[in-house]
C-alpha atoms as a printed R data frame, in Angstrom:
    type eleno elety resid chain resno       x      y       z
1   ATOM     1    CA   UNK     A     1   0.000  0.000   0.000
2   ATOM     2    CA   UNK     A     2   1.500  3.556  -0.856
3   ATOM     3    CA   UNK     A     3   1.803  6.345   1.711
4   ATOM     4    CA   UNK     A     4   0.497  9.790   1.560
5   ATOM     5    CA   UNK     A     5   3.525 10.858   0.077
6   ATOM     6    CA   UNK     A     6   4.037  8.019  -2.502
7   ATOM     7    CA   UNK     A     7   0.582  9.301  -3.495
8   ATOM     8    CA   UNK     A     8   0.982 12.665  -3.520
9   ATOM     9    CA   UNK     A     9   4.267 12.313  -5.422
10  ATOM    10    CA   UNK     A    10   2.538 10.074  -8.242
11  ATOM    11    CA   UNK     A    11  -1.035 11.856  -8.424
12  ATOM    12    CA   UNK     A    12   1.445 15.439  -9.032
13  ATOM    13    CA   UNK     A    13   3.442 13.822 -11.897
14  ATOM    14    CA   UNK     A    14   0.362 11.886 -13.404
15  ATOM    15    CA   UNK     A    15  -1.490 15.739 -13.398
16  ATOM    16    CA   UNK     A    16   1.607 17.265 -14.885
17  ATOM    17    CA   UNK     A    17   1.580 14.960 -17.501
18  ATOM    18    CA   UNK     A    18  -1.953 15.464 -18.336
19  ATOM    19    CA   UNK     A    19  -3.007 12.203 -16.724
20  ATOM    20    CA   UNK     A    20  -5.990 13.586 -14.709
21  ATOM    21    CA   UNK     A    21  -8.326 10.898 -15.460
22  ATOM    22    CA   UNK     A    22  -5.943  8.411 -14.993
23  ATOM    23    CA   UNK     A    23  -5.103  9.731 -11.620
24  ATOM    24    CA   UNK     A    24  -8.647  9.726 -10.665
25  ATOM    25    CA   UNK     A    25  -9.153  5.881 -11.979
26  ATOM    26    CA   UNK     A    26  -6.021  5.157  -9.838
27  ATOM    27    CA   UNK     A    27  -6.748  6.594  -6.984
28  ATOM    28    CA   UNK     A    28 -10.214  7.359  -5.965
29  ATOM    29    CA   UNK     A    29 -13.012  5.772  -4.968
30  ATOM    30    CA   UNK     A    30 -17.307  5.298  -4.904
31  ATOM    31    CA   UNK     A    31 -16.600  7.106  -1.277
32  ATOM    32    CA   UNK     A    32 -14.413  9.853  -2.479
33  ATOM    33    CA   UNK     A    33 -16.032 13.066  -1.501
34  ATOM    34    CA   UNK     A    34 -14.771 16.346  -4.219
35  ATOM    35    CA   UNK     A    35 -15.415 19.630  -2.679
36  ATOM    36    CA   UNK     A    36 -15.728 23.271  -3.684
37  ATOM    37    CA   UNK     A    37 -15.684 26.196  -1.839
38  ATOM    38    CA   UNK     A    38 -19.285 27.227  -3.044
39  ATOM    39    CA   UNK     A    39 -22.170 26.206  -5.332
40  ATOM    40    CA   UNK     A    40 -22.101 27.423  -8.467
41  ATOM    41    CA   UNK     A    41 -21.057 26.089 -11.754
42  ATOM    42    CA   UNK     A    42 -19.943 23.127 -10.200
43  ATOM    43    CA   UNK     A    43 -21.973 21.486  -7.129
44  ATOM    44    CA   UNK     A    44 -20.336 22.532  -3.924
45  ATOM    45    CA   UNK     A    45 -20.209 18.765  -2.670
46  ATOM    46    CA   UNK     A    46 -19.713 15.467  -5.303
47  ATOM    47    CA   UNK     A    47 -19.256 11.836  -3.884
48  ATOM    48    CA   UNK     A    48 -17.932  9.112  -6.090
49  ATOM    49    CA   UNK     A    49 -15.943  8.554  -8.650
50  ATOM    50    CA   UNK     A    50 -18.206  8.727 -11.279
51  ATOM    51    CA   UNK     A    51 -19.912 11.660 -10.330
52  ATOM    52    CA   UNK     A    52 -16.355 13.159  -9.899
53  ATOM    53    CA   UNK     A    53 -15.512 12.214 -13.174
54  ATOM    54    CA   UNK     A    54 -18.785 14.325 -14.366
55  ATOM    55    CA   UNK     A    55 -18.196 17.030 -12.447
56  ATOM    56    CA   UNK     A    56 -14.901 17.425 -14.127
57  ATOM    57    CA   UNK     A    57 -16.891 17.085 -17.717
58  ATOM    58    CA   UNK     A    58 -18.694 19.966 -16.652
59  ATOM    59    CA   UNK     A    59 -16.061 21.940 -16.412
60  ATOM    60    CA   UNK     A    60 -14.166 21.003 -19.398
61  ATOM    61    CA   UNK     A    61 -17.271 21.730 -21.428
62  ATOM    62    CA   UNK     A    62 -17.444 25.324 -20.059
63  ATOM    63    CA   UNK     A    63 -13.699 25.710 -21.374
64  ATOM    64    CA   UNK     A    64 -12.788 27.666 -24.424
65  ATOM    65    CA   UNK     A    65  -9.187 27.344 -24.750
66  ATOM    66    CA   UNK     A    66  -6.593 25.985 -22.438
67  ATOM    67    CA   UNK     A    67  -2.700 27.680 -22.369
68  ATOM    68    CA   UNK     A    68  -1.306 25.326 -19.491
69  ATOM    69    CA   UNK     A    69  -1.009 24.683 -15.860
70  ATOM    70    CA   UNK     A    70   1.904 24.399 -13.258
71  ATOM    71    CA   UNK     A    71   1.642 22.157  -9.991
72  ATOM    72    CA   UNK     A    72   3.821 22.729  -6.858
73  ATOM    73    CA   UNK     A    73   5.241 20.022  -5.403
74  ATOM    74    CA   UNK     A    74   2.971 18.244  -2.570
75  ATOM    75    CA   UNK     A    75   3.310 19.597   1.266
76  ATOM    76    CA   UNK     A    76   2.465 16.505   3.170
77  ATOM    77    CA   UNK     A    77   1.322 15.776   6.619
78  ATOM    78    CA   UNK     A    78   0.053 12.703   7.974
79  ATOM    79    CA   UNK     A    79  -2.765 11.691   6.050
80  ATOM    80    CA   UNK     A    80  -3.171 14.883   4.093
81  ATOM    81    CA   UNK     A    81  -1.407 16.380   1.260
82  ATOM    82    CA   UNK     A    82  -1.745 19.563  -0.395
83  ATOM    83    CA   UNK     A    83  -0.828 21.252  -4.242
84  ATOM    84    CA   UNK     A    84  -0.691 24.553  -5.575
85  ATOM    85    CA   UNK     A    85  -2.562 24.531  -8.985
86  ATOM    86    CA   UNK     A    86  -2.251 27.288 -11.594
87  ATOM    87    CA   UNK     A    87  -4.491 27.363 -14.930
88  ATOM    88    CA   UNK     A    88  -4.277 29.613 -17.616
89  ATOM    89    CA   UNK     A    89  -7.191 29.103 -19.565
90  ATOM    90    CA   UNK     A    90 -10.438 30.858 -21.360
91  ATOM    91    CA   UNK     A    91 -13.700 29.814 -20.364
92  ATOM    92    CA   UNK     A    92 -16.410 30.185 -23.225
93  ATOM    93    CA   UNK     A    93 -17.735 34.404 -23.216
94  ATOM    94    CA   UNK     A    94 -15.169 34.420 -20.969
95  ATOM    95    CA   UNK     A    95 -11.408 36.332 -21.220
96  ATOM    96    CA   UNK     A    96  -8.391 34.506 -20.736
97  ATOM    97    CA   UNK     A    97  -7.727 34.266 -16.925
98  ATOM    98    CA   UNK     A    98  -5.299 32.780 -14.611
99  ATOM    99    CA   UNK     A    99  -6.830 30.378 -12.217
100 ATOM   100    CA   UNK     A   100  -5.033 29.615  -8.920
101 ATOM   101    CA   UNK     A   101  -6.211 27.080  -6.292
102 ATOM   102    CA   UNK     A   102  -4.926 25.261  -3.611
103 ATOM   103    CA   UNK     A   103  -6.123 21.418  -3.435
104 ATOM   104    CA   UNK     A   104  -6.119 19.485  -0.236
105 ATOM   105    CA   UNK     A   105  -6.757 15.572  -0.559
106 ATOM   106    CA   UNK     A   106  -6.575 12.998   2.434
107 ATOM   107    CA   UNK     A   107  -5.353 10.018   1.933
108 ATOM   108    CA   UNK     A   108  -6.766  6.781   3.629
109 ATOM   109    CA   UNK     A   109  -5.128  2.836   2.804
110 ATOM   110    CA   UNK     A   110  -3.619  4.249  -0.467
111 ATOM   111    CA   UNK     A   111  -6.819  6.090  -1.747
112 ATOM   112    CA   UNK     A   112  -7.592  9.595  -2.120
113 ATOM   113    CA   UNK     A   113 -10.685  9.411   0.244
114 ATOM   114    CA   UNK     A   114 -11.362 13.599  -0.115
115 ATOM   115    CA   UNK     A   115 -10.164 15.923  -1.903
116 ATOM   116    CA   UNK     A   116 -11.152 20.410  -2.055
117 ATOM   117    CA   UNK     A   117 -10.729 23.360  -3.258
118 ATOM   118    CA   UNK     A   118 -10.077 26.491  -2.114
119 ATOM   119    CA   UNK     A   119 -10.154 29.653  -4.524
């Protein structure tokens, strides 16, 4: 079973290399709960992986044109793990923006069990 950091390290280099889904598929779960900081375009609280993976379909669709992202490396502790996250994209009738967020995920037996978002 991998520790925090073992997942922190590989869910970072699997998002750098555009491996999002993959990362999801890998390491969540049906009891993973995704959370935003408020309700909007995307529901403030999503559980399971599927409805994860929808949630981030969502968003995607609502995206014009994407420039590129940069990750910071994980700050772990115990069973929680945190990234810097950077986007430079356009969201349709939208202008180009940068988009910076700070993602915290807990880790339980090798699985992401939460992850959210503060922006």
């Amino acid at each position: 079973m991998m520790t925090t950091k073992e997942v922190a390290n590989k869910l970072v280099a699997m998002c750098r290399e555009g491996k999002v889904e993959e990362a999801k598929l890998e390491f969540f779960t049906e009891e993973t709960v995704s959370t935003e900081p408020k309700e909007g375009l995307l529901p403030k609280e999503t559980k399971g992986l599927k409805a994860i993976q929808d949630k981030a379909n969502l968003f995607i669709s609502h995206v014009e044109e994407f420039y590129g992202s940069t990750i910071t490396e994980p700050v772990v502790a115990g069973d929680f793990f945190s990234i810097g996250w950077d986007t430079d994209l356009q969201m349709k009738g939208e202008k180009r923006q940068s988009m910076n967020e700070l993602c915290v995920y807990e880790v339980k037996e090798g699985k992401i069990v939460s992850e959210r978002f503060f922006y």
